[in-house]
C-alpha positions in Angstrom: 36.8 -10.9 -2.7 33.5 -10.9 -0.9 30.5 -8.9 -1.4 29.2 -6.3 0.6 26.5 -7.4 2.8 23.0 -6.0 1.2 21.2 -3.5 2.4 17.7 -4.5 4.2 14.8 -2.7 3.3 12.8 -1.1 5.9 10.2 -3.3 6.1 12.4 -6.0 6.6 14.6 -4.5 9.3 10.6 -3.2 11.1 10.2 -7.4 10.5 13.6 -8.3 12.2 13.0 -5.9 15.1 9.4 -7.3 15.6 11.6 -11.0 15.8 13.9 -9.5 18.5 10.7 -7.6 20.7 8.9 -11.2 20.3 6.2 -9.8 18.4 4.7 -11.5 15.4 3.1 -9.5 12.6 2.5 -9.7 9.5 3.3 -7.0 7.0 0.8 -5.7 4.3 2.2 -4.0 1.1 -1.2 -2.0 0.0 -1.7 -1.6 -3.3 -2.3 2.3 -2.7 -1.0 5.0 -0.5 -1.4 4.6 3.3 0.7 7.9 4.2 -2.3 9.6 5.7 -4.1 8.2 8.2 -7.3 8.9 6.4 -5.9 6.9 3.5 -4.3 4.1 6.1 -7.5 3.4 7.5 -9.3 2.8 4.0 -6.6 0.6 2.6 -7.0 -1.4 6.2 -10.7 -1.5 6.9 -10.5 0.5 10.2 -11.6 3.2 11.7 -9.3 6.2 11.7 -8.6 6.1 15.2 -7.1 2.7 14.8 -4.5 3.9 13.1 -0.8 4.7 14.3 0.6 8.2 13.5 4.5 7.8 13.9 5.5 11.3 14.2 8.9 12.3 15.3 9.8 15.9 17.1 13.4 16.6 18.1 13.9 18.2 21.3 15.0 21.4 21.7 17.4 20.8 24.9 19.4 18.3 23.4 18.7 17.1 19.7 17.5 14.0 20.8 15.0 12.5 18.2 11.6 11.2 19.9 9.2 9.3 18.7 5.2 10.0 19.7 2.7 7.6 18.6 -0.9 9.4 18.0 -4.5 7.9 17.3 -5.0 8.7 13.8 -8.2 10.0 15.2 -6.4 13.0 17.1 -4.1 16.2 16.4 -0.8 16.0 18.6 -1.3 19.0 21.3 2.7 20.2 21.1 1.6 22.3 24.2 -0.3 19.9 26.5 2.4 17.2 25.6 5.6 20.1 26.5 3.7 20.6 29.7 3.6 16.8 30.7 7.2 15.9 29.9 8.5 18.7 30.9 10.8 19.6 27.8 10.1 21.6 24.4 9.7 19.7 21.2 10.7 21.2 17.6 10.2 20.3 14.0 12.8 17.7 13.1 14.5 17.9 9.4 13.5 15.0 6.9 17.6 14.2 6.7 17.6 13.6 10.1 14.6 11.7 10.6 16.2 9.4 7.6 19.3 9.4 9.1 18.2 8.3 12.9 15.6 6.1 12.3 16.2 5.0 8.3 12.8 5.7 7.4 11.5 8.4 5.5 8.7 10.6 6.7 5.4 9.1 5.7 6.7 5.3 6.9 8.5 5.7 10.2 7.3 2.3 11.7 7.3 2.6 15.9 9.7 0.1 16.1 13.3 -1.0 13.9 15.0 2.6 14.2 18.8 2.6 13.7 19.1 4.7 17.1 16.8 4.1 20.1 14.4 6.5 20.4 12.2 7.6 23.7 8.5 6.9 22.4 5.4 8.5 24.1 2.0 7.2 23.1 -1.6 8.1 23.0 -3.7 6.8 25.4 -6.5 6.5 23.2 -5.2 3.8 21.0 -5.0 1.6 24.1 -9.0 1.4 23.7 -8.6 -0.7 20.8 -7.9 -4.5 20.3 -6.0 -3.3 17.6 -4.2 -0.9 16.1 -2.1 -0.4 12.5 0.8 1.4 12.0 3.4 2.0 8.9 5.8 -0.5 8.4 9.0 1.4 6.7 7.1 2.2 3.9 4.4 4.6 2.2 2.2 1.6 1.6 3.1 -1.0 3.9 1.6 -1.5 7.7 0.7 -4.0 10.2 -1.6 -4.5 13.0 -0.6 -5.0 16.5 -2.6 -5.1 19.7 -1.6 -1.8 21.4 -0.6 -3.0 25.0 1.8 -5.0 23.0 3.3 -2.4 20.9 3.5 0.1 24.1 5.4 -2.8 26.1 7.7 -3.6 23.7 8.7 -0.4 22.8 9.3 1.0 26.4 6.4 3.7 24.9 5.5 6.1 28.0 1.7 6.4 27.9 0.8 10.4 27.9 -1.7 11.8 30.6 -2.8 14.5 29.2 -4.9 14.4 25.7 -2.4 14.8 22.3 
């Protein structure tokens, strides 16, 4: 009788995806808290601009889950971001943020989601040479150079301001 295959954790399956996109991180496990971006860009010497909000929105046409990656630095502007994509986005229930992209809220990494997700990105993390975002995990993260990230996750850079 075999044995059911193991789970992965998430910061292995954010690892694995990095593999498939051909982008090599490294993953940090922080020995404190980086849910906040405040506390994200302590544990990783940054400035809090630097850092990678993951925050998922479902939208209100059709459920779909997506996934807009904000400067740490900035609030996301619901209104300005409705008016440039031309849909309405609406609070999305933790069970189905756990159950789309298998990461709890406070460590949804842009990348290794168990559906594919439409990702929309901050301009102004593209000024830096590098940016940190979660890694599956309250307390784990990596660094990436943003061009990178945007390419490999098909991430539509916004116009307007978040």
């Amino acid at each position: 009788m075999s044995m059911p295959a193991k789970k992965k954790r998430s910061s292995e399956r954010v690892m694995d995806a990095a593999g498939a996109l051909g982008l090599e991180i490294e993953i940090r496990t922080m020995p404190a808290s980086t849910r906040t971006a405040e506390e994200a860009a302590t544990a990783c010497g940054c400035v809090v601009g630097q850092i990678i909000k993951s925050l998922i929105f479902e939208r209100c046409d059709n459920g779909k889950l997506v996934l807009l990656l904000i400067s740490g630095a900035n609030q996301a502007d619901l209104g300005h971001i409705e008016d440039e994509l031309g849909f309405t986005l609406g609070r999305c229930d933790a069970r189905k943020v756990r159950a789309e992209t298998g990461f709890a809220i406070g460590g949804v990494a842009p990348i290794g989601h168990l559906v594919a997700l439409d990702v929309y990105m901050d301009p102004d993390l593209l000024a830096y040479d590098i940016v940190w975002a979660a890694a599956g995990s309250p307390n784990a993260v990596f660094s990436i150079h943003p061009q990178k990230l945007a390419t490999a996750t098909g991430a539509h850079i916004l116009i307007t301001r978040p």
